[in-house]
Structure formats: C-alpha cells, structure tokens
C-alpha positions in Angstrom: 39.1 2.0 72.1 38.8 2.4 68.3 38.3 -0.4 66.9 37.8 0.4 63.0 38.1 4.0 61.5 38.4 4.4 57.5 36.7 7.3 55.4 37.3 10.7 53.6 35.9 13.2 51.5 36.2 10.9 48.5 35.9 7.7 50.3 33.1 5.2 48.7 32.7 2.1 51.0 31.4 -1.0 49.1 29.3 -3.0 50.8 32.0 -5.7 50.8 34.5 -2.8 52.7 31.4 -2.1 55.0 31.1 -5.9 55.8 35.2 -6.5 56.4 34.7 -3.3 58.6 32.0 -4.2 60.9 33.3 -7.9 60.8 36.7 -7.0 61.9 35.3 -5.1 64.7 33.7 -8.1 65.9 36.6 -10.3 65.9 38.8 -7.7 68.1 35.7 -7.7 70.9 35.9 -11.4 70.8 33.2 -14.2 71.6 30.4 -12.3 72.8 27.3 -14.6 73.8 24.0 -12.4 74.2 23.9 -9.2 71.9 21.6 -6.7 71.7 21.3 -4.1 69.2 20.4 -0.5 68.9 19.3 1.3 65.8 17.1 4.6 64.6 13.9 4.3 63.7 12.9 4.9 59.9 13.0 8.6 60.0 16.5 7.6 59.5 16.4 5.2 57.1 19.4 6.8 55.2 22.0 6.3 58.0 22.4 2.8 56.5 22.1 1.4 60.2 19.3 -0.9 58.7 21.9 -2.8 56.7 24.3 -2.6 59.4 21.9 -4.0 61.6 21.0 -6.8 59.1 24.8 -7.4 58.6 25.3 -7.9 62.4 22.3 -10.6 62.4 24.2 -12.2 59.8 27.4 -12.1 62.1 25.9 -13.2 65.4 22.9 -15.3 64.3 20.9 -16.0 67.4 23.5 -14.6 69.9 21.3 -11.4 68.5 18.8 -12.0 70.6 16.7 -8.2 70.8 16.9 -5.1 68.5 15.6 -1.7 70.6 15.0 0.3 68.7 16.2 3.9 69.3 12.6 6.0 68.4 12.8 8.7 71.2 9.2 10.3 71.0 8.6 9.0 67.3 5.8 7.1 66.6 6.5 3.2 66.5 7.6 1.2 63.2 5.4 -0.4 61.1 5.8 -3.6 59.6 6.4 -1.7 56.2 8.9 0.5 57.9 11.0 -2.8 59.4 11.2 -4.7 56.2 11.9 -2.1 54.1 15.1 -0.7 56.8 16.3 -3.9 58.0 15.3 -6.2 55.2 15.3 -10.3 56.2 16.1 -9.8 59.4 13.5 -11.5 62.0 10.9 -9.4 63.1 10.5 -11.5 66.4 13.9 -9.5 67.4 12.5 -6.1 67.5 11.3 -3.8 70.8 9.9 -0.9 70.7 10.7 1.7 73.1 8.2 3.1 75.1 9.4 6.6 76.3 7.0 6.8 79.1 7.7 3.9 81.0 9.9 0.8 80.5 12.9 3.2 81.9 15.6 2.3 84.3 17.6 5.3 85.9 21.3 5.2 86.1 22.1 8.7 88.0 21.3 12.0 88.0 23.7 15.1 86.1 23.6 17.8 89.1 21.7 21.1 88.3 25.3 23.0 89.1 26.7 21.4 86.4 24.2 22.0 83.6 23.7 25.2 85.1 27.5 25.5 84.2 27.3 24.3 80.8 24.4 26.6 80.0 26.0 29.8 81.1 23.6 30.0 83.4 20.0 29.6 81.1 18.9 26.9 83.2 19.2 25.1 86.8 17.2 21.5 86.9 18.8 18.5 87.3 18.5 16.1 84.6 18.0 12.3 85.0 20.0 9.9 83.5 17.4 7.0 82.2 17.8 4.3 79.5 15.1 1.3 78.3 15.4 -1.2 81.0 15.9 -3.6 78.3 20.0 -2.1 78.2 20.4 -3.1 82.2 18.2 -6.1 82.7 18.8 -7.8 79.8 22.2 -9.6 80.7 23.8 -8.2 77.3 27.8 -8.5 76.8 27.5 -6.6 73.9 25.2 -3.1 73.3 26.0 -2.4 69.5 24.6 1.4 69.0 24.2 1.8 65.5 23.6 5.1 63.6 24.7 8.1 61.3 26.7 11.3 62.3 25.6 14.1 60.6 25.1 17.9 62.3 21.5 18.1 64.6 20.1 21.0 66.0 19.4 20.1 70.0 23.1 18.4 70.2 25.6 19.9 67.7 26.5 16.7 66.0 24.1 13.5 66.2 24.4 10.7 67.5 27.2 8.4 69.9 25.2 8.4 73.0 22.8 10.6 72.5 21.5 7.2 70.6 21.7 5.2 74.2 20.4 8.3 76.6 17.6 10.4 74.0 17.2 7.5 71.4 16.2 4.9 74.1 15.8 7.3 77.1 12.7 9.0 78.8 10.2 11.7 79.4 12.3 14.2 81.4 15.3 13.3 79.9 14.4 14.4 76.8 12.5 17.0 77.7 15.5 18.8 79.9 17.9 17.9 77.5 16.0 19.4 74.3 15.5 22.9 76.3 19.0 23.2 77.6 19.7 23.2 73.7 16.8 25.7 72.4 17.5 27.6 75.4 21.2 28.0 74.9 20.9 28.7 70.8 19.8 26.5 68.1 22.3 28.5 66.0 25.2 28.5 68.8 24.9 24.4 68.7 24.6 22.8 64.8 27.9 21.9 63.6 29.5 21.6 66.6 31.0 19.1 69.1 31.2 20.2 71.9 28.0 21.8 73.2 26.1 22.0 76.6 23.7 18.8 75.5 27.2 16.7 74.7 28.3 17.9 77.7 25.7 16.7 79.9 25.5 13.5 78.1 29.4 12.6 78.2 28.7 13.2 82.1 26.3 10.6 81.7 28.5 7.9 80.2 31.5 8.7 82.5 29.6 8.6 85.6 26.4 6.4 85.0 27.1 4.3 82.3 30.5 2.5 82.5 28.8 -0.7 83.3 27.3 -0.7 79.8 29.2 -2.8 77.1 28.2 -0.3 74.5 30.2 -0.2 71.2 28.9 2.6 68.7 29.0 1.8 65.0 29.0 5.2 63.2 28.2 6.4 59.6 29.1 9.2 58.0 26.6 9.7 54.5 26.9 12.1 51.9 24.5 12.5 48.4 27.2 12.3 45.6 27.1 14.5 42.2 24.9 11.9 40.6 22.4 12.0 43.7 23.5 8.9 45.0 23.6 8.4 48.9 27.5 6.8 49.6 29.0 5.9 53.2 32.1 8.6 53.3 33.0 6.7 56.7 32.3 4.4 58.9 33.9 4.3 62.6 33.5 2.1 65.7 34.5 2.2 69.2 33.5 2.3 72.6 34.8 5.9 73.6 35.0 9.2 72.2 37.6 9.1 69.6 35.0 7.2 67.2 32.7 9.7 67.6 35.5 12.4 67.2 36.6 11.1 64.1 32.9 10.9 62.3 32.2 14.2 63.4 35.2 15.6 61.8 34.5 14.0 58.5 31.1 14.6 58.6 31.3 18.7 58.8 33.6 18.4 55.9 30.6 16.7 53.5 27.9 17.6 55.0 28.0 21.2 56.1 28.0 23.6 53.1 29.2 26.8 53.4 27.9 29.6 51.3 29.2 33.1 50.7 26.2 34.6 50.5 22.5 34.6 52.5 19.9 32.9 50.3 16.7 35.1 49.6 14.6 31.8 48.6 15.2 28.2 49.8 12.7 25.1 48.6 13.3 22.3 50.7 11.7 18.9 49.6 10.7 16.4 52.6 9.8 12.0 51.5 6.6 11.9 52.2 8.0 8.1 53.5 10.2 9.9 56.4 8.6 13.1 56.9 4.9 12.6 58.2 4.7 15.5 61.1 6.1 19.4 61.2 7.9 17.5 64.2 10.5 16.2 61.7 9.2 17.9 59.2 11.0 21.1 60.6 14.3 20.5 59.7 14.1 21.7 56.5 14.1 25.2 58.8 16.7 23.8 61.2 19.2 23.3 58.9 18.9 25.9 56.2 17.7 28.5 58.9 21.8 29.7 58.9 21.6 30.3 55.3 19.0 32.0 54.8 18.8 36.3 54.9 16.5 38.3 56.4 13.1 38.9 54.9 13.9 35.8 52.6 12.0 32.7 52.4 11.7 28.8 52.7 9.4 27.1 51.5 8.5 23.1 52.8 7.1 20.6 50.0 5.4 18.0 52.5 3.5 16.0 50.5 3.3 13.5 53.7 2.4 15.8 56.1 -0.7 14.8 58.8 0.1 16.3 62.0 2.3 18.7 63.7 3.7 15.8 66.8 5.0 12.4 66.6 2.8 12.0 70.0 -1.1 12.6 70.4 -0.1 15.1 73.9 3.0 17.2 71.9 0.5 17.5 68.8 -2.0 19.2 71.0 0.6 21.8 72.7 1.6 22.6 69.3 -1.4 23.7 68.0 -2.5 25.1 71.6 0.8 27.4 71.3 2.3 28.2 68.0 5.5 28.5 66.6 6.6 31.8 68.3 9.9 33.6 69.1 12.2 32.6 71.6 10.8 34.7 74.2 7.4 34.2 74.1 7.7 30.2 73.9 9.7 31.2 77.5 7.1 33.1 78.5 4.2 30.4 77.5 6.6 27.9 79.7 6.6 30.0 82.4 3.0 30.8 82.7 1.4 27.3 81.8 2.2 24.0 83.7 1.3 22.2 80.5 4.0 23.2 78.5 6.5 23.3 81.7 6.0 19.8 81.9 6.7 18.8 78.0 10.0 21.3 77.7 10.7 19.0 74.3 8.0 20.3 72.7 8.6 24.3 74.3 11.9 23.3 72.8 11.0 22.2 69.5 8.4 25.1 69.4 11.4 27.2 69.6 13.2 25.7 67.2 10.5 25.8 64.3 10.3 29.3 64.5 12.7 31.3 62.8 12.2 34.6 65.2 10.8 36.8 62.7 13.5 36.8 60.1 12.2 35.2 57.6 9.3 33.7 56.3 8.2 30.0 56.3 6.1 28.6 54.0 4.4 24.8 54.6 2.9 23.1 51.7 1.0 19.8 53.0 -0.5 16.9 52.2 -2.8 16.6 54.5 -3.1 19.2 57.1 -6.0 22.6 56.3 -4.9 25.6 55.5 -6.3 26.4 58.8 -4.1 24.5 60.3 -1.0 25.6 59.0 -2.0 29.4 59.9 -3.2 28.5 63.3 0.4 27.3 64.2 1.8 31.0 62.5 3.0 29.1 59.4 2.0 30.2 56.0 0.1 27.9 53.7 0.4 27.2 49.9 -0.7 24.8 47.9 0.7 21.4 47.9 -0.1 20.5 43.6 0.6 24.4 42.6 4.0 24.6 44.3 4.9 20.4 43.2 4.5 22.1 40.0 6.3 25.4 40.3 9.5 23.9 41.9 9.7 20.1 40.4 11.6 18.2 42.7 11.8 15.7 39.4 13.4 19.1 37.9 15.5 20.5 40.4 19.1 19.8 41.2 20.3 20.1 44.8 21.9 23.6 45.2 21.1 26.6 43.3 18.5 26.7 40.3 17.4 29.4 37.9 13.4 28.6 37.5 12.3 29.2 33.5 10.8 32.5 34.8 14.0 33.7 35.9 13.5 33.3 40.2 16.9 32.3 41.4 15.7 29.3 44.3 18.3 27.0 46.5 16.9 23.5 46.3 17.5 21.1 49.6 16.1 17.5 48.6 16.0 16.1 51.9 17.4 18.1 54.8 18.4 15.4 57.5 21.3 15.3 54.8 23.1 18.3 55.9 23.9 21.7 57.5 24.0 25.0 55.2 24.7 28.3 56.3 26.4 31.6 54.8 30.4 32.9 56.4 28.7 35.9 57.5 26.4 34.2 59.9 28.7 31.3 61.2 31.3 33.2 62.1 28.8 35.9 63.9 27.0 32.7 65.5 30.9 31.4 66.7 31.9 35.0 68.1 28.7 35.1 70.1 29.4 31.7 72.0 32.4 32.9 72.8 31.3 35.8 74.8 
C-alpha cells in the first residue's frame, strides 16, 4: 500500500512538505505502540534519512524505542557521525549492527532459483537473515528509512535491500554481492529488476511478511547551484513505493552522455569516504562513461585503508584489484576468499578490466600501497592543486592549460554513462 508519493524532476520539498509527508503517513498506519527504526549509516549522510529519522522521534516520542542502524559491513558510527546525521535525537536509541552475529534467519532462497536468475553463473543457496533485534523486538512498526539512487550490486538501492544487506549477515551478503559481480556490474546499475532484486523480493514474499515494515524513500538530486534538494519522497509497505522512486530517480540522477569521456576526476568527502571499499564508487559509477584507454582519477583526501573490516582489508591487499576472471580464479583456488565472496565481489567491481586506467590519490595510504593493490598512485597536494575541487563545476571543465576533464564531486550522487555503452550493456542482457 502507498501511503504518500509526491516528487518530479523539478520538485523541491521543504522541510515543512517533508514533515506533512511523513506525518500523514503516520496517521494512515494508525496508533502504533513500540517503533523501531532503520536508517544508513553516515556513508549516507546525504539520503536525508538522518532528518527523517529525527522527524519520526519527534512524531512517536518514546513509542521510538530502538534505532538499528542499517551499516552492513561498515565500520560502526561515531558519536561525531550520530550527532552530526541525526542531530538531537537520543543517543540511548541507537544499535549497532553486528554483521557476524546478532542474526536471526527467516528462510532460505533455493539454489534453483538464483541459479535461474543468474542465467546460470552461480548455484548456492542464499540465506535469508536479518538483526534479531527486527523479530524479537515485539515492533508494530519497522520504519526503513533511506535514499534511492542507482547502486552497483542491486541496480537501484535501497527498499529491502536496507532490511536483508543493511541489517543482514555474513553469507547473505557475501552470496548476494557475487551473484551481482558475477552476473555484470555493467548489466545491473540503473536498473530494477535484476537477479539481486530478484532474490531479495523472494525474500520479502516468502520470509518476511510477518514484518511490519514500511519503507520511507528519498530521491536526492545536486541542483544548478550545488545544492542537495529531496526531488521525492515515497512511502509504503510494497513495491510500488519503491517503483515510483526508482523511476524518478534514473530521471535525475543518471546522466547520459553522447560521448565516452577520455579523463574523469572524481572528488570523494574525506568525512564519507575513508576506505577504497566506498571509496570505489567513483569507478562504479562513472566506469559506463568512460572510453577505453581513458582515465579516472580519485581525490581521496580521507583515504586510510582499502576495507571497512580488519579481515576484507587483508584479502584486498592479499589479492588485488584484477579482471573478472582472475578474481574467479583466486575464488576458486583459495578458501579464503571463497569464504568472503563480498569482497571477491567488490574486488571485481574496483577493477575496471583493463580498459582504462585508475588513478588513487590518498590521504593516507603509501604509494606502495596503492600499487600493490594494481592502482596507480599520484599525489594527493599536486593533483588538489591541478584539479581544484574549490574550482571545478560538476560536469565538464576546460583546465587553464587547455585538458578537457569531467568533474564528479561526490559519486554516491549518481550514475553516468555514454548511449553507445548503455545500450550495448542492455542488448547484452538480453541475450
């Protein structure tokens, strides 16, 4: 059931529209006596789910009684990282998620069916788990809060990948984020319905109708003056909310170009983006725009560490960012990686197969570092000065010595690719 759906291309909710939206919700779901929410963690602090989380407190008061939060394999919240998302809310209300344990399992998607989905690339089984906190916690209301926007394991992110990744665990995720590398990072961004969504939709129709979960979705876009404004907001219990986002958000946040880009600087907050883990989707998303034998180069003036966790850091330095079928090979030879298929997953997803180049500039990772994982290294202050991000306009820029660049300020933003590719990227799924 839908229970609030407004937005557009040109749509600018106030924060007095996003209030009456969220409120209005509320009062159509009735009295509701124990509440628990569920939103991101700060690597996506621009989804505005922090202020829809505070505005929910301010709704319920202590019928609020938890707030999971939704950090997958990310590395826990700090204090700085609460206040600053979810502002005067009570800091006694927040859980964190621990992705290793803590985990109650709802069912179990059959290997024939993911095997279906995937055309065949793989044949496990994949668990169905959630934080127990969702099943034991006597909730009559599970608000999952967060942004659509395109994502490169799922197609579009979000709806309950939030519930079954965001609060879900270790072989979950794993399974899930292989059947995605495995099937085509390329063949999946921008797009609904994919073998991930697939799997997960079995999830909610066959595991997870016990749940009173309502998702309250955002749809963000960076206006001409650089401003970050809510296009839409949408909430609902079922499918048709997410539907709706994802529909608005391709139209403002996927940019189409006619042509391949030969050089793309992508700028990452050194606030959100602390590890290559996140870090790499300035690759994920501009990776469809960009031509052969061109380059992108990452500005990552917060960068420490490759993974958000101490075990998926170590497997990506032990293995590399390699093509496709190497990473496969790596999985099938070493029992190591076979057991963390996120991170053979991700690995596969930071490389960009030998088409183009990618260029890290860091913080504080070595040189050594950076090459040992097959990136190339530059320096952080020379290339801060060489492309500005004080300077630069999103989109394309011609630098005073005459280099043509394409400037991506913060990449969880959007989805960019040129014609060419899409449609060559659509005709090969259909096959």
């Amino acid at each position: 059931m839908l229970l609030f759906a407004k937005g557009s291309e040109t749509t600018v909710l106030t924060v007095d529209e996003i209030k009456e939206g969220l409120y209005t919700a509320f009062e159509k779901l009735g009295n509701r006596k124990k509440v628990l929410a569920v939103p991101p963690d700060f690597t996506r602090f621009h989804s505005r789910a922090g202020e829809l989380t505070r505005y929910t407190y301010q709704y319920y008061k202590d019928k609020l009684t938890d707030i999971l939060i939704a950090q997958g394999t990310h590395y826990p919240m700090t204090d700085w990282e609460i206040e600053k998302m979810f502002g005067e809310v009570s800091k006694n209300l927040f859980r964190e998620h621990h992705w290793r344990k803590d985990l109650v399992t709802l069912g179990e998607v059959p290997a024939e069916f993911v095997n279906e989905v995937s055309e065949g690339k793989v044949n496990y089984s994949l668990p169905v788990q959630v934080n127990s906190l969702l099943v034991k916690g006597n909730f009559d209301l599970i608000l999952s809060i967060g942004q659509v926007v395109p994502h490169e394991v799922i197609g579009m992110a979000n709806y309950n990948k939030n519930i079954f990744i965001g609060t879900g665990g270790k072989e979950g995720i794993n399974k899930s984020h292989f059947l995605g590398a495995v099937y085509g990072i390329e063949r999946i961004m921008g797009r609904v319905d994919t073998p991930v969504r697939k799997v997960l939709n079995y999830a909610s129709e066959n595991f997870a109708k016990n749940l009173p979960v309502v998702y309250v979705l955002t749809v963000i876009e960076k206006d001409e003056k650089g401003n970050l404004v809510m296009r839409g907001l949408y909430i609902g219990d079922d499918f048709e909310c997410f539907e709706k986002a994802s529909e608005l958000s391709l139209r403002v946040n996927f940019q189409m170009l006619d042509k391949p880009l030969k050089k793309v600087v992508v700028y990452l907050d050194p606030h959100e983006y602390k590890t290559t883990w996140l870090g790499n989707k300035s690759i994920y998303r501009s990776r469809m725009a960009i031509a052969d034998n061109g380059e992108l180069i990452v500005l990552a003036p917060g960068l420490k560490g490759f993974g958000e966790d101490k075990g998926i850091d170590m497997l990506i330095r032990k293995y590399g960012y390699k093509t496709t079928p190497e990473i496969l090979k790596f999985v099938e030879d070493n029992d190591d990686l076979k057991n963390s298929l996120s991170a053979a997953a991700h690995l596969i997803h930071g490389s960009s197969e030998n088409r183009f180049k990618i260029t890290y500039a860091p913080g504080a990772v070595s040189k050594e570092e950076i090459e040992s994982v097959n990136y190339n290294f530059a320096d952080l202050s020379e290339m801060m000065k060489k492309y500005n991000p004080q300077k630069l306009k999103d989109g394309f820029n011609i630098l005073p010595d005459g280099e043509e660049i394409f400037y991506i300020s913060n990449p969880a933003l959007g989805l960019w690719s040129y014609r060419e590719r899409f449609t060559d990227n659509i005709n090969r799924r259909k096959k």
